[in-house]
LUMDOMI-15551 format. One line per field, with one value per residue (C-alpha): residue number from 1; residue in one letter; x, y, z. Coordinates in Angstrom, 3 decimals. Example, Ala and Ser with C-alpha at 12.3 -4.5 7.8 and 13.67 -1.06 7.14 Angstrom:
num = [1/2];
residu = [a/s];
px = [12.300/13.670];
py = [-4.500/-1.060];
pz = [7.800/7.140];
END
This chain:
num = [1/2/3/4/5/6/7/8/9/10/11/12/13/14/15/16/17/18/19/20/21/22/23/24/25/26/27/28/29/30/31/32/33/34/35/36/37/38/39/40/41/42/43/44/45/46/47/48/49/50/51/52/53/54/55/56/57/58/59/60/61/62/63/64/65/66/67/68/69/70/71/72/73/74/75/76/77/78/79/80/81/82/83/84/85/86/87/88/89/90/91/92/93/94/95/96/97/98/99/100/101/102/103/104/105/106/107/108/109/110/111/112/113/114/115/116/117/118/119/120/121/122/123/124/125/126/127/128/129/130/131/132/133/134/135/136/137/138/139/140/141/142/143/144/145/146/147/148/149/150/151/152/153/154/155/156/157/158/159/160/161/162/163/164/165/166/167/168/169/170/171/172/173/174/175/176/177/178/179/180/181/182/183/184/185/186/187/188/189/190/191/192/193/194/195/196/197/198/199/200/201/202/203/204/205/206/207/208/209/210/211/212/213/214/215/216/217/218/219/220/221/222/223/224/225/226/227/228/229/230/231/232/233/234/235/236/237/238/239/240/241/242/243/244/245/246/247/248/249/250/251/252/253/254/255/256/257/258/259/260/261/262/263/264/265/266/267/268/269/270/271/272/273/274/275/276/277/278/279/280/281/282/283/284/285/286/287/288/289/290/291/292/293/294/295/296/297/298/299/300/301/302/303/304/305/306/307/308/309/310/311/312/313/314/315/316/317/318/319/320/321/322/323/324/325/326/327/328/329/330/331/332/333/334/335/336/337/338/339/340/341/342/343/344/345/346/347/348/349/350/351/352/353/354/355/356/357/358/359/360/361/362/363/364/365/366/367/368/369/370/371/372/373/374/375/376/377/378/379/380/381/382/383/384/385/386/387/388/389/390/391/392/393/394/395/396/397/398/399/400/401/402/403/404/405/406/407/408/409/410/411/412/413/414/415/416/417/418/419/420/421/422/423/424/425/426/427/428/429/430/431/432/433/434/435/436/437/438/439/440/441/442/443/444/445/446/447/448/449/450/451/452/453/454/455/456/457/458/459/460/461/462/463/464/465/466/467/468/469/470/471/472/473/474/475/476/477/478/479/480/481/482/483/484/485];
residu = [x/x/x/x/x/x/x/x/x/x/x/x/x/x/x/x/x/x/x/x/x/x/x/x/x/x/x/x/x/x/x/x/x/x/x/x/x/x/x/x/x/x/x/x/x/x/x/x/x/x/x/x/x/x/x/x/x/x/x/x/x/x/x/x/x/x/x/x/x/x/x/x/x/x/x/x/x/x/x/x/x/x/x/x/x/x/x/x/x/x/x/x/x/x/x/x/x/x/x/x/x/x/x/x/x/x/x/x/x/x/x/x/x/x/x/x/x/x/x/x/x/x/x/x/x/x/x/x/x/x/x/x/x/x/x/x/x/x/x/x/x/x/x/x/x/x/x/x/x/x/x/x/x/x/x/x/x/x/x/x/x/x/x/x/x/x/x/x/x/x/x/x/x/x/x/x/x/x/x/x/x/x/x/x/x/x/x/x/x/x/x/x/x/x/x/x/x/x/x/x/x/x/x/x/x/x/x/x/x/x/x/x/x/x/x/x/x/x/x/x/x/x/x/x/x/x/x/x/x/x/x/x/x/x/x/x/x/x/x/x/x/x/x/x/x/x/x/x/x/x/x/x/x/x/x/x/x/x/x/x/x/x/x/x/x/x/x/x/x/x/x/x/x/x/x/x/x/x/x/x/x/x/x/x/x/x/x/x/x/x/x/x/x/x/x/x/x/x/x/x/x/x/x/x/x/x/x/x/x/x/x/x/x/x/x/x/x/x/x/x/x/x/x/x/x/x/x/x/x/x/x/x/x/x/x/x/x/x/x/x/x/x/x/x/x/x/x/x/x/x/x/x/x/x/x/x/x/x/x/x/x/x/x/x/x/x/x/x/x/x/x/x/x/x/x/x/x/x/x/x/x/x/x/x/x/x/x/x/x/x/x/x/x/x/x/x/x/x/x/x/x/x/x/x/x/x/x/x/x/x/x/x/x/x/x/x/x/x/x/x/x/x/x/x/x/x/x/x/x/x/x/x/x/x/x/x/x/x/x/x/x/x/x/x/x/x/x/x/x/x/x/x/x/x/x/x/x/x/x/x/x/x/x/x/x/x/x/x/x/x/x/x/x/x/x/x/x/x/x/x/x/x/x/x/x];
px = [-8.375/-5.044/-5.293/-2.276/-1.111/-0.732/0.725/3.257/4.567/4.563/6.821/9.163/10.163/10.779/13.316/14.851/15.331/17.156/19.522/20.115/21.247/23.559/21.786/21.505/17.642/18.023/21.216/22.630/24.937/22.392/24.642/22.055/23.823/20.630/16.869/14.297/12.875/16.850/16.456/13.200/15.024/18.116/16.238/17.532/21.261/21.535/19.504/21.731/25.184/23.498/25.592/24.632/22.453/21.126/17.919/16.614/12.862/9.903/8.402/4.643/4.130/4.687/3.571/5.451/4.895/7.281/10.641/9.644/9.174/7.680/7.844/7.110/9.276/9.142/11.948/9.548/11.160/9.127/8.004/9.854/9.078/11.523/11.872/14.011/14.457/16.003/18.822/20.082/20.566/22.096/19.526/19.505/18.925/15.906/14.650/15.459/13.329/10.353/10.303/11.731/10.280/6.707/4.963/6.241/9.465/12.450/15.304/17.935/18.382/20.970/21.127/20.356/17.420/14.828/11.662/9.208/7.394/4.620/7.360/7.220/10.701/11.621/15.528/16.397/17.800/21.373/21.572/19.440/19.776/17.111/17.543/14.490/12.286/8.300/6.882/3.794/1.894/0.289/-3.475/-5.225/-3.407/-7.216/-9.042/-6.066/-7.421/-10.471/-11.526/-10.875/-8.848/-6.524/-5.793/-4.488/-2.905/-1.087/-0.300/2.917/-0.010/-2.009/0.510/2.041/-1.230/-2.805/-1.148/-3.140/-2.465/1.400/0.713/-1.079/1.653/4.050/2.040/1.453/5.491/5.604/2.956/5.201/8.205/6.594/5.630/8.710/9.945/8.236/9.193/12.449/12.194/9.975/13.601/12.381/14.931/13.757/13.632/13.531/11.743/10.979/8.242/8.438/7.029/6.298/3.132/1.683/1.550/0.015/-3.290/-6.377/-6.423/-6.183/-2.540/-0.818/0.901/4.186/6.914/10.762/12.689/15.848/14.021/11.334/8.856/5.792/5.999/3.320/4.045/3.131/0.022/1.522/4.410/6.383/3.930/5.725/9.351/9.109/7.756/10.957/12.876/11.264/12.269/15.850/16.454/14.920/13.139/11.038/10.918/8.849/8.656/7.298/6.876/4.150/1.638/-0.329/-3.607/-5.273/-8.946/-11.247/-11.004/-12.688/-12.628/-10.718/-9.109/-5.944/-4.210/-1.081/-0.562/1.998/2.031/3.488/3.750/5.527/6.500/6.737/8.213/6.865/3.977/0.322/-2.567/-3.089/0.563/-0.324/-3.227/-1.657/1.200/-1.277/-3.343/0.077/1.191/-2.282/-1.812/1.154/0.778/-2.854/-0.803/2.994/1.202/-2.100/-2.235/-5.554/-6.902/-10.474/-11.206/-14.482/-14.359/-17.589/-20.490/-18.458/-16.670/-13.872/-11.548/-8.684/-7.709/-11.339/-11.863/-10.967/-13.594/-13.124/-16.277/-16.282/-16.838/-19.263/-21.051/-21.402/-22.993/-25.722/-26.472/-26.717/-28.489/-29.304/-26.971/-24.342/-21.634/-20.385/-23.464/-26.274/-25.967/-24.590/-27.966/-28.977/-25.970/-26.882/-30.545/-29.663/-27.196/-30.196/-32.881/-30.162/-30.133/-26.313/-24.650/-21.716/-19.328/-18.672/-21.008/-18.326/-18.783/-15.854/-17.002/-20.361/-19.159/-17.205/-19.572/-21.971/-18.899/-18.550/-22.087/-22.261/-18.795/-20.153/-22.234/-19.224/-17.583/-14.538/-12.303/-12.870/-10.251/-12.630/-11.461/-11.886/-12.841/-13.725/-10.689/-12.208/-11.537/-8.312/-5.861/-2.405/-4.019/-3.683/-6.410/-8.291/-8.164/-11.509/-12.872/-11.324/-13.304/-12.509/-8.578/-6.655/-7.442/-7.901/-8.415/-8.746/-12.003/-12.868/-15.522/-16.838/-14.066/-10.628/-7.678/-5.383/-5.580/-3.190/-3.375/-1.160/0.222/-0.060/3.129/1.750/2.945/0.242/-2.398/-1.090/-0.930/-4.457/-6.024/-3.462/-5.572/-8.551/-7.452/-5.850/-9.515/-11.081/-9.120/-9.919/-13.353/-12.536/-11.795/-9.532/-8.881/-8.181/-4.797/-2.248/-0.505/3.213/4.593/8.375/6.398/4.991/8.440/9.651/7.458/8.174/11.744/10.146/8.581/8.571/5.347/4.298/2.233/2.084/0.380/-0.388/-1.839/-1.709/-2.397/-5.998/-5.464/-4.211/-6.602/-9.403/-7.493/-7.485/-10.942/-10.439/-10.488/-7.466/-6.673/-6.267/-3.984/-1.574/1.040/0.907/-2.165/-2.477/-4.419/-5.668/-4.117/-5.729/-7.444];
py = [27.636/28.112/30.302/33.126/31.382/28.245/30.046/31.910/28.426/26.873/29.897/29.566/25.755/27.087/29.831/26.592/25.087/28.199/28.406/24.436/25.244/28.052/30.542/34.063/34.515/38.299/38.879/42.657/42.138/42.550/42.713/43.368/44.798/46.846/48.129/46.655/50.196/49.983/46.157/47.274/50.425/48.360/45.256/44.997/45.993/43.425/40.807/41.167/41.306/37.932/40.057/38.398/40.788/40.520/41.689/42.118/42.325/41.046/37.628/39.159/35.972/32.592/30.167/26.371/23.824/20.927/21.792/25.489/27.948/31.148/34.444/38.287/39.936/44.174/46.740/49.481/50.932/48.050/44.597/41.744/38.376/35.476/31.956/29.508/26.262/22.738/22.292/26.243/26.650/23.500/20.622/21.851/25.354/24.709/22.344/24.942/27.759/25.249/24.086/27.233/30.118/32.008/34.909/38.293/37.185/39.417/37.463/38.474/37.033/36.035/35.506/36.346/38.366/36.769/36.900/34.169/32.812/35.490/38.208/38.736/39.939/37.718/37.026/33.000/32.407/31.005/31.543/33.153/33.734/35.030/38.365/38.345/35.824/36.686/34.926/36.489/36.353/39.690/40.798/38.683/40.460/41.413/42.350/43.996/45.055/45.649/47.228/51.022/50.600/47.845/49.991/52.734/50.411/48.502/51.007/49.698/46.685/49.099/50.880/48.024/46.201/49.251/50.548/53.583/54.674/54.428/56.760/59.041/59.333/59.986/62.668/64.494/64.436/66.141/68.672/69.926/69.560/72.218/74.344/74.470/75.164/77.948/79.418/79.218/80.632/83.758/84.356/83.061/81.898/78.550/78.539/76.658/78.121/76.600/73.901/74.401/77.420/79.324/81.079/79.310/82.282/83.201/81.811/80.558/77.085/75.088/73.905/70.618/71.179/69.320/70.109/70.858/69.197/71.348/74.744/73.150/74.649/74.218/74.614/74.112/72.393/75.367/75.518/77.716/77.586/80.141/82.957/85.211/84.186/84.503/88.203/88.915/87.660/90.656/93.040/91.111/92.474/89.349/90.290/86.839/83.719/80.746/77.092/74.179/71.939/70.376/71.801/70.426/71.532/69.934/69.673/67.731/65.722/65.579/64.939/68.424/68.874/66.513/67.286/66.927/68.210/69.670/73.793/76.336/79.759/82.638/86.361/89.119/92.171/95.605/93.861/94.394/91.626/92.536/91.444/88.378/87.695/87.427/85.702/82.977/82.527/82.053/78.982/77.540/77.690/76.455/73.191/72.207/72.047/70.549/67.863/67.277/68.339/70.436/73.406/71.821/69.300/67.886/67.484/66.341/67.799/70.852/71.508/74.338/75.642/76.832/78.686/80.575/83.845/83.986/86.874/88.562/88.126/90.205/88.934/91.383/91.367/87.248/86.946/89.534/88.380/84.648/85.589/88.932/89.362/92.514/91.057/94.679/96.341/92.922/92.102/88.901/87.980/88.488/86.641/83.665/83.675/83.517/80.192/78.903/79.469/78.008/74.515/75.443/74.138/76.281/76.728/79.514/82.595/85.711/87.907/86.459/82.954/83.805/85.713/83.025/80.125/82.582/82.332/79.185/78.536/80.674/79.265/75.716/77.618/78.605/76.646/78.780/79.931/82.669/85.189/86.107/89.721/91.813/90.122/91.854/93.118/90.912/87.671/88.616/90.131/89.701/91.454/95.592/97.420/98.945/102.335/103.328/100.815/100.550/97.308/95.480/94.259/93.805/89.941/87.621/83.649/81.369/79.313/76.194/73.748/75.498/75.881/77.744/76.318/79.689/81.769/85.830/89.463/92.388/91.811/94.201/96.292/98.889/97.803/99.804/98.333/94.778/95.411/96.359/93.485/91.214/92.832/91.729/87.911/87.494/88.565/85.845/83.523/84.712/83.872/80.373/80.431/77.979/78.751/82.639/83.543/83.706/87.300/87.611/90.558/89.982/89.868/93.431/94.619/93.321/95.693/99.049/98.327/98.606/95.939/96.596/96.293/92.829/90.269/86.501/83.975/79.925/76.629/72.991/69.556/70.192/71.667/68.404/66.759/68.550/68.269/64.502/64.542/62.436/62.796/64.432/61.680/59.128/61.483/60.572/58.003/56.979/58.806/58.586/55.740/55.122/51.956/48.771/47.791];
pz = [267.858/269.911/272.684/272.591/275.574/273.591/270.760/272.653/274.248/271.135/269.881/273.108/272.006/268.780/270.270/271.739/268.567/266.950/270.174/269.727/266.005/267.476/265.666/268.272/268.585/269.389/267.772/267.331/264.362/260.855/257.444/255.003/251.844/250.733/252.174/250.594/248.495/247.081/246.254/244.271/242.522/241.498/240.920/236.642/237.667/240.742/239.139/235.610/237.280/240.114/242.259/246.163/247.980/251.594/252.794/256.200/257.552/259.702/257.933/256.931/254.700/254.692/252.141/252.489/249.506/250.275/248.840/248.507/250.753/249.276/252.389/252.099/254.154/255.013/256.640/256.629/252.985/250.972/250.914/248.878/247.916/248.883/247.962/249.646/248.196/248.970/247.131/247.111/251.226/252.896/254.234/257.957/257.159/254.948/257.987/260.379/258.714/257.669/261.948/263.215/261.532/261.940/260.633/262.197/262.704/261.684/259.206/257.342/253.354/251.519/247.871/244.401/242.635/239.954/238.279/238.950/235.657/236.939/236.870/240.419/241.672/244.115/246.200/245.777/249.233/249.208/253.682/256.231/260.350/262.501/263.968/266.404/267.319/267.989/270.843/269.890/266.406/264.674/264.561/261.470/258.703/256.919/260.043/262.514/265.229/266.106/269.707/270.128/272.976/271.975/269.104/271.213/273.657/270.970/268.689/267.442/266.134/264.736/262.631/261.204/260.204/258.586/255.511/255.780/258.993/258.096/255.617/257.454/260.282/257.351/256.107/259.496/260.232/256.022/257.811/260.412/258.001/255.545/258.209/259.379/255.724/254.951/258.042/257.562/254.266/255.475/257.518/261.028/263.370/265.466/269.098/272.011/275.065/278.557/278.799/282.472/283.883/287.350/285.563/282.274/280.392/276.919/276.577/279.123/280.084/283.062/283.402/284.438/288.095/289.288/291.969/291.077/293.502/293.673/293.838/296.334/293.774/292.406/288.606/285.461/282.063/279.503/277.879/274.715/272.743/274.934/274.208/276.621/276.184/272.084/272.865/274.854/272.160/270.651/273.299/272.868/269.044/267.282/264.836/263.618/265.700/265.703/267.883/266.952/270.286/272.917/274.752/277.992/278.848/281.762/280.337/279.085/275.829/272.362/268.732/268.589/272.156/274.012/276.861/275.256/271.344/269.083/268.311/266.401/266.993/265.408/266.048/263.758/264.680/263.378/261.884/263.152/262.981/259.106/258.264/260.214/257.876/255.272/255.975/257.586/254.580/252.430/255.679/255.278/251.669/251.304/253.166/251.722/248.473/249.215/251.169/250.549/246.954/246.605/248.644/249.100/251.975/253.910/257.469/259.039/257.755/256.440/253.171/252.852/249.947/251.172/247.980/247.874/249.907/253.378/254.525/257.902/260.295/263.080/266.358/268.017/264.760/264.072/267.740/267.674/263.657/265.123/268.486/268.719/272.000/271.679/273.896/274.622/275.793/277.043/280.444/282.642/283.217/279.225/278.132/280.313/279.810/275.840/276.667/278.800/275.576/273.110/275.588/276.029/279.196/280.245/283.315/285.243/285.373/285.041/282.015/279.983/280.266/278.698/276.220/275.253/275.133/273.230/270.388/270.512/269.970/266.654/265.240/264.698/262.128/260.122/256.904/256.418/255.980/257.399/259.908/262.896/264.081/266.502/269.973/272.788/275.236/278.008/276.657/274.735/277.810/275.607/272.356/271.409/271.593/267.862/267.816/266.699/269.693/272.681/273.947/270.968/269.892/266.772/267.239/264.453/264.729/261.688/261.746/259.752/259.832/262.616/264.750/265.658/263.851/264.526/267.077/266.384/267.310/266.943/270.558/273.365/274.274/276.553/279.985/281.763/279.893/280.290/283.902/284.150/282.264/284.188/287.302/285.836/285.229/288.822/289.994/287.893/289.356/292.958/291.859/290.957/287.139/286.610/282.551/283.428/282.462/285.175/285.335/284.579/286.179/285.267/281.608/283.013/283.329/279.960/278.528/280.647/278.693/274.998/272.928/268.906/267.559/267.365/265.195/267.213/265.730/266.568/265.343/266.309/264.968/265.235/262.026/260.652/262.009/260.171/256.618/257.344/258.614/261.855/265.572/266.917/268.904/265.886/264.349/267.518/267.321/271.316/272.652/276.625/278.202/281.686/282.476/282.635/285.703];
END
């Protein structure tokens, strides 16, 4: 077997032979009359009136048999058979194709549409010209490719060799189109807001750190979608917003977690948590059915119905019921002694990060959907209080197959008490937490001019990734790799 070496120089003398023949092997200039999908639609009217039509696509076929040449040829709309045969395209340009020519080349077609005695439509090609040679062939068209790695690394391979995963890109960019829909349709107005920040406000992670030149100042890519600037849209007299953009966390990664992913979130003035609820369960609703077509999925181990009930579980509640710890009233030392017993490895020993993990821990227990509520004030700093429990806050976060695909609360517009849990974070980080969240005080100041009452909600393509029941990083066209070595 050829080595890709010796296929790529056997390729090159073949790009000599199209330049001898004065044919542009990279040419800019493409005439094609129709896309392949309209060839297919209009086949009966173009084929009755033998009106000349010219296609355009990369060769995924090619099947020579003397004085015919039979070739497949795709633009991404379709495929479409071709035939070109001695006697309907001069002697030299049959020649030229038969020496020239190689699978995943792109050509443009001209000529006139058919059935073959087998009824396949096909275009008998009266001229052709290359529009880009390959110097390089594709993966074996059954078996693509194979390693992991290459996969990522040559995605543009992978894509084009797997029907399926074509499909699946088109369906995530339908995901974020009906999202963006409904929105739209609720009366939202769509916003931009920065991506670089001087604090990476509006949730707790550790943040991506680079240095703006013309300030001389060190600034972090966000790690929500513009959490705090959507709230002083708020303050500003807009009553709904939403953004749909990326996010960068610096942290670890995982079937569910990327540094880098898409988000949405959305503000509601004069709505509480409740109003968020529901609105939520309408979204999540809405695209299970407008692009996936049913409300009932599988991913992993876990099935969920979408259109069932979507009970609320309480937070305090769901952690003593799965390990007998009340987070509000057990101990540091109870807390971690619990993780220990449970074989849990955690980091960090303050009082929010156990409380956390202990969550976590119960949540992989959970099928959904479900809206977990009321989380403890500690490890929800941007959320408003209940008013029958101070310690706990009008947070809800929607959980499937045992984890968080939504995270909303009725947000916190009391500038004194957003100073004072801002207090708390800074001291967490003083203590080395790197995923505390960093205090805003210009934020601080927002609110001592009046903030409506709020409802803020958010998702990313984690949830997509669940509906489609694959790791988060398949369901990204050009996930980051480390470079070869």
């Amino acid at each position: 077997m050829a080595s890709i070496e010796e296929l790529r120089e056997a390729r090159i003398k073949k790009l000599e032979l199209l330049k001898e023949a004065r044919m542009d092997p990279y040419t800019a200039k493409c005439s094609r009359t129709h896309s392949i999908s309209e060839a297919i639609v209009g086949f009966d009217i173009l084929s009755s009136g033998n009106d000349v039509v010219t296609l355009s696509g990369r060769v995924i076929s090619l099947r020579g048999q003397g004085a015919l040449i039979f070739f497949d040829i795709t633009d991404g709309s379709g495929n479409f058979q071709c035939l070109l045969k001695k006697g309907e395209v001069k002697d030299e340009l049959f020649k030229l194709f038969a020496d020239a020519i190689d699978m995943a080349d792109f050509v443009e077609v001209s000529g006139t549409l058919f059935r073959t005695k087998t009824n396949q439509e096909t275009l008998l090609v009266k001229d052709w010209k290359i529009l880009t040679k390959s110097l390089q062939p594709l993966p074996e068209k059954w078996h693509g490719l194979q390693d992991v790695e290459e996969r990522f690394r040559k995605r543009y391979l992978d894509i084009l060799t797997t029907p399926e995963l074509q499909e699946l890109f088109i369906k995530k960019s339908k995901f974020w189109e009906v999202v963006r829909t409904f929105m739209k349709e609720k009366g939202f107005l769509e916003v931009e807001t920065p991506t670089l920040e001087i604090t990476t406000g509006g949730a707790e992670a550790n943040p991506f750190k680079t240095h703006h030149k013309d300030f001389d100042l060190d600034v972090f890519l966000r790690i929500s979608v513009g959490e705090l600037w959507q709230k002083r849209l708020m303050a500003a007299g807009f009553p709904k917003t939403f953004e749909i953009g990326r996010v960068y966390r610096n942290e670890g990664s995982s079937a569910e977690h990327l540094q880098e992913f898409t988000n949405m979130e959305f503000y509601l003035a004069y709505a509480n948590y409740k109003d968020g609820m529901k609105l939520v369960k309408e979204l999540y609703q809405r695209i299970a059915i407008d692009v996936f077509g049913t409300m009932k999925f599988k991913t992993g181990d876990f099935t969920f119905d979408l259109g069932g009930d979507w009970k609320e579980v309480d937070y305090r509640d769901e952690v003593l019921k799965q390990t007998g710890i009340d987070v509000l009233s057990a101990t540091d030392k109870e807390m971690a002694d619990k993780l220990t017993e449970l074989g849990i490895k955690y980091e960090g020993s303050n009082r929010e990060r156990l409380m956390d993990t202990l969550w976590k821990y119960c949540r992989k227990n959970i099928a959904g959907p479900v809206f977990l509520v009321h989380h403890p004030k500690l490890v929800s700093p941007l959320s408003k209080s209940c008013e029958d429990n101070k310690e706990l806050t009008e947070r809800f976060q929607v959980v499937i197959a045992g984890s968080e695909v939504g995270n909303g609360f009725s947000e916190l517009n009391d500038p004194l008490d957003q100073r004072a849990r801002f207090e708390t974070q800074q001291k967490l980080i003083d203590r080395g937490d790197e995923e505390a969240m960093m205090p805003e005080w210009d934020f601080v100041e927002m609110l001592e001019h009046g903030m409506p009452p709020t409802c803020g909600f958010g998702f990313g393509e984690r949830l997509f990734s669940f509906m489609v029941d694959k790791p988060i990083r398949e369901t990204q066209l050009f996930p980051l790799m480390k470079p070869k070595e």
